[in-house]
N, C-alpha and C positions, 0 to 999 in steps of 0.2 A: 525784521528778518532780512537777511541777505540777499543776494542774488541766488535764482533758484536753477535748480536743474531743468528745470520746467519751460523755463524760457523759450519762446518761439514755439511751443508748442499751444496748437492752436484748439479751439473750443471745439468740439464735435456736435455735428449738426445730430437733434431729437430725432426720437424715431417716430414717423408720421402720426403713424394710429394712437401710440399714449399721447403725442400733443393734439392730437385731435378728439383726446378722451378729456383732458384740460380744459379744453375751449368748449366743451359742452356739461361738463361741470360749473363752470363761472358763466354760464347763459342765464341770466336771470330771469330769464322767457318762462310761465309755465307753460306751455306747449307745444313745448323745446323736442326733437325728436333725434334719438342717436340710433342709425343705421350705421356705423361706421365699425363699432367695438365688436370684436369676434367671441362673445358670449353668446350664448341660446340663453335666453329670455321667454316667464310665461306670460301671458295673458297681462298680469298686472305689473310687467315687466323688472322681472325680480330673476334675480339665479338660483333657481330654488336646490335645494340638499335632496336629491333623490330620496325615496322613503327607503328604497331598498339601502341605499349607504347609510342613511340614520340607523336602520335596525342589524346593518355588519357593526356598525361601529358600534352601539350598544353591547354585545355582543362582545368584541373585543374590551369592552370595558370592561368587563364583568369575568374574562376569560385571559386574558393577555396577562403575560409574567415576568415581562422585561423591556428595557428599552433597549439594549445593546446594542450592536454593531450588529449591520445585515452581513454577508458576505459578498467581496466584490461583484457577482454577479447579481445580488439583489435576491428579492424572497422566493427560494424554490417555487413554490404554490402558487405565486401572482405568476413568474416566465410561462410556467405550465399552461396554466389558466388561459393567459391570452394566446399561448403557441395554439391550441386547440380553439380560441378563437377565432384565429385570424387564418389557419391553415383548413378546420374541418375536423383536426385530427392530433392527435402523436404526433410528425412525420419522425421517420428514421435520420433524413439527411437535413436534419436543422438543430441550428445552436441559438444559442439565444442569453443577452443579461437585460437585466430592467438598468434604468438609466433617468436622472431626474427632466423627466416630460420630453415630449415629441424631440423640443430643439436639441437634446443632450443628446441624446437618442441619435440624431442624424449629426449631431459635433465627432461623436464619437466612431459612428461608422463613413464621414467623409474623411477621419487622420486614416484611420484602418485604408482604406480604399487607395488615398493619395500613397501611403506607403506602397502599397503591392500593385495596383491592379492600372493604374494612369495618373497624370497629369491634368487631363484635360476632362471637364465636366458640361453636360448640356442642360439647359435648365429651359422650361417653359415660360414664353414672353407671351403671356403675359406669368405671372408666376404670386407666388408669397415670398415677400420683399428678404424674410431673410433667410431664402434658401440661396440668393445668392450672395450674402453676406458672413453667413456660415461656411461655403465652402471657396470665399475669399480669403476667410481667415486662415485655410488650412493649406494657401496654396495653388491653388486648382489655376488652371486658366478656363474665363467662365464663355462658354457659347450658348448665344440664346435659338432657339430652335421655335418659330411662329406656329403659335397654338389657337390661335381664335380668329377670325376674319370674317368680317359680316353678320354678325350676329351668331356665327354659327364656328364647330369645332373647325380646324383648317385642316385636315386630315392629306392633302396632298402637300399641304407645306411641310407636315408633322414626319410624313414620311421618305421628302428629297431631302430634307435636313438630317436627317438620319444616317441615310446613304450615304452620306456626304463627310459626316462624322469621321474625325481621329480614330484608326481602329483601338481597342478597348481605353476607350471613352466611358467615362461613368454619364448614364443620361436618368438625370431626377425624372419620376414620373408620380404622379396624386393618382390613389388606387382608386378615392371614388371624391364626389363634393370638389371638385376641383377648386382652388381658390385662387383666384376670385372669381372667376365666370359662371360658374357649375355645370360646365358642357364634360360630360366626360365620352369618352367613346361608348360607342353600343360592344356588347360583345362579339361580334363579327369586326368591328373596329382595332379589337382589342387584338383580335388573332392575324390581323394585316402587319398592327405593328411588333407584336411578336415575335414573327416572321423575319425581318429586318434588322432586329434588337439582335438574332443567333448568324442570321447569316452575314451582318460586318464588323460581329464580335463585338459588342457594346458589351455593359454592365447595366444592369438596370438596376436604379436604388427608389421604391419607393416611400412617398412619403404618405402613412396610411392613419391623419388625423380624425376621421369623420365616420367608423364604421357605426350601418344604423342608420345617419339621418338621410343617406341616400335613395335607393330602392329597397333595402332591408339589411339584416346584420348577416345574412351568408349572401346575400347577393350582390352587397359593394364588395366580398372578398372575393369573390368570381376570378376575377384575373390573376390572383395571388394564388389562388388555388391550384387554374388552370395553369403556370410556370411552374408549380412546385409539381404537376402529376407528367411534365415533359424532362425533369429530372434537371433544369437547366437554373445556371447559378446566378441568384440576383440577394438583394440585402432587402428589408424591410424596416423601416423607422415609424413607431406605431405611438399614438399620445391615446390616454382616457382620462383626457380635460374634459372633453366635450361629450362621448357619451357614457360616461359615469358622472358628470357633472365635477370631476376632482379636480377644477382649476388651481387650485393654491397646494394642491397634495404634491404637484409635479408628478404625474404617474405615469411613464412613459417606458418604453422597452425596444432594443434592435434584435432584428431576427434574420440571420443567413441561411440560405438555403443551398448547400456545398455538400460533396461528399469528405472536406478536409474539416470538419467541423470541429473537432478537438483541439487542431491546432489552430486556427481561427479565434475560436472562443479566448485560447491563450494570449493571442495579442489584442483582443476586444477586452481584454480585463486587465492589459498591463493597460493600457489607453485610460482607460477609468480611473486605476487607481493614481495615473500622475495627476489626473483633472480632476476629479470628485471624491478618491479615493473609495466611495462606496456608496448608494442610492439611501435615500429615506424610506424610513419603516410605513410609517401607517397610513399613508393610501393606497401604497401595496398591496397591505393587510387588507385593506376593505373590498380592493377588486377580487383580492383572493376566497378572500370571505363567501363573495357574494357568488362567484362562478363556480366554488365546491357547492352552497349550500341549495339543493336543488327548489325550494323553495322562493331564496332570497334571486337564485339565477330567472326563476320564471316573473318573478317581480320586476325584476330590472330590464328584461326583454320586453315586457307591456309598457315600461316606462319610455323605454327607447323607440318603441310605437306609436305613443302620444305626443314625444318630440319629433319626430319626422311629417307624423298626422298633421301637427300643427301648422309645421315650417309649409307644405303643401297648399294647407287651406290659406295661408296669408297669400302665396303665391298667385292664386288662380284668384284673391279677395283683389288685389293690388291690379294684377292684370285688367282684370270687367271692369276697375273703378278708372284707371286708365284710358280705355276703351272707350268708355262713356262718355266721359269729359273732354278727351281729344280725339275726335270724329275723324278719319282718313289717316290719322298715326297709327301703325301695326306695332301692336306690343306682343304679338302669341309667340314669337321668339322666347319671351322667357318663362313660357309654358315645359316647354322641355329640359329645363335646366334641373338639378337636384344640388340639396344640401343645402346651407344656411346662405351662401352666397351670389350674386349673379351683379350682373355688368347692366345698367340701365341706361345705356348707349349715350352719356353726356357728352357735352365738353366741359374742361373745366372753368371756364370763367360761367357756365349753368351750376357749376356744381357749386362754387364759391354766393351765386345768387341765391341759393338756397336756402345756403345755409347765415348771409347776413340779412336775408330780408323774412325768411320764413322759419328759421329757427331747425330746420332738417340739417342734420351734418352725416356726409359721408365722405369715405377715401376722396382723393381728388380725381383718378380716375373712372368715379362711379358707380364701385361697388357699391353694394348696400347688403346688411347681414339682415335679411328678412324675419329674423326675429324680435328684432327692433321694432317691428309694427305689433299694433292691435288690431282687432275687429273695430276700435274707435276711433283708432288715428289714422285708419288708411284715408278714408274719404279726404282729411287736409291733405296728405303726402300726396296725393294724385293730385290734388289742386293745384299743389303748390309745384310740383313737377310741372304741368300743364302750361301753368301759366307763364312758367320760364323759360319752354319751349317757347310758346307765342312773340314770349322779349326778345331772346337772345337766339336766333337759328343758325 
């Protein structure tokens, strides 16, 4: 072949967490531990098929009539389903289409946003890596706005950076499970920054991946709620990878809260059909399934119970074994944290010894998705933290 068009165009650097899914796949350690991958894992650390989505999809097998094309905004019944999720309710002043999973979801309402409403976007430092890679794509000029300091939420920095803000600035905000730290504001938190968000005219777009593993399924939507009952307009980017477990389904959905919703929806569905032309059918079908059917909905709320339950008890497992083994190290910092993720205050040349002398792989910053542990492997993880504390300070 020829000379190419391609020329001088240069390799792109991996994206962290698949190559660090890579390098712990080829670990031929049995005892190898991956806190790094953003799956919820049980016990015998497996992704398991919710029972509730096994018996929608049954269901759908036995019932379903077509494969066909959804309509640009995705399956009536799933938008509904989660609108009334994530709102409490109907609302009158909200639109909404499904969209394939959380990132399509927010691709799609950061074009929307860049067209009408700014330029300029704030995203949380620390943040998920490609909230700001997404809304580089579309454009944006990106400002980081300091959200964590000392172990703890930095709510004075959360709120001069604010102020300070481009007036209508789109400012990303995680509704609950913050990732990666899991500090999210208390609700008295939530109504400070609020506050700030109306009076220097921001946009608020959140990003609402985690509802459920937080403090519960209507009380991580607490602050969604509370802006949709002050009539005040913000976007919603919602994923159910993680609690319906429909990783591979891509089942994600954007929700405005405006009183222009008709015309809104019109350009949130021309957006779609240049990029996807129109959402996938049947993980749709299953969340719809399972939140009409009031059965299969009270199944999948217990289930969502026992993934939360769990994430908690590794949490407080992890903390005491911590404790114990490093005598005068304060770990109850990450007692308050919620959701699958939190910051275990490394540096990274601790975090790299971890993971080549002990076989633990996490982000490089630290994170660790606590579902990664068992009730088995905590006591190594704490060892093996420990000891690299004692190496490396």
């Amino acid at each position: 072949m020829g000379s190419s068009f391609f020329t001088g165009v240069k390799e792109a650097l991996p994206d962290p967490i698949f190559q660090l899914m890579t390098a712990f796949k080829e670990d031929p350690r049995v005892d190898k531990v991956n806190l790094g991958v953003g799956l919820y894992q049980d016990e015998s650390l497996q992704t398991p098929i919710l029972k509730s989505v096994k018996a929608a999809e049954k269901y759908l097998l036995a019932h379903e009539t077509t494969k066909e094309y959804l309509p640009i905004s995705g399956d009536p019944g799933y938008v509904e389903g989660i609108e009334k999720l994530l709102f409490g309710k109907k609302e009158k002043h909200v639109c909404g289409l499904q969209a394939p999973g959380g990132t399509g979801s927010l691709r799609i309402g950061a074009e929307f946003l860049h067209e009408t409403v700014g330029k300029d976007v704030l995203v949380p430092d620390p943040t998920w890596p490609n909230h700001v890679a997404v809304f580089k794509q579309c454009g944006y000029q990106i400002h980081r706005y300091p959200y964590y300091k000392n172990h703890r939420l930095y709510m004075e920095g959360i709120l001069d950076a604010l102020r300070k803000a481009p007036k209508r600035s789109v400012v990303v905000l995680h509704a609950c499970c913050h990732n990666p730290t899991g500090a999210d504001p208390s609700d008295a938190q939530w109504k400070e920054i609020e506050k700030v968000l109306v009076e220097k005219e921001l946009f608020p777009f959140f990003d609402f991946a985690y509802q459920g593993l937080g403090r519960g399924i209507e009380e991580d939507a607490a602050v969604i709620r509370s802006l949709a009952s002050q009539s005040i307009e913000f976007m919603v980017a919602c994923s159910q990878s993680k609690n319906f477990g429909l990783y591979s389904e891509r089942v994600g959905a954007l929700f405005v809260h405006t009183a222009s919703g008709k015309v809104v929806l019109s350009h949130l569905k021309r957006l779609a059909r240049a990029s996807y032309s129109n959402p996938p059918r049947h993980g749709a079908a299953i969340a719809a399934q399972i939140l009409a059917n009031a059965e299969l909905h009270t199944m999948w709320r217990r289930e969502v119970d026992a993934m939360r339950s769990r994430i908690m008890g590794l949490r407080t497992a992890l903390v005491t074994a911590l404790q114990e083994k490093q005598k005068g190290h304060d770990f109850s910092f990450l007692l308050p944290r919620v959701g699958m993720f939190c910051f275990l205050g490394l540096k990274e040349a601790q975090v790299e010894k971890l993971r080549k002398d002990h076989g633990i792989y996490m982000a490089a910053e630290g994170r660790i998705n606590l579902a990664g542990l068992t009730l088995q492997n905590v006591p190594k993880v704490a060892t093996s933290i420990c000891s690299v504390l004692r190496e490396i300070s």
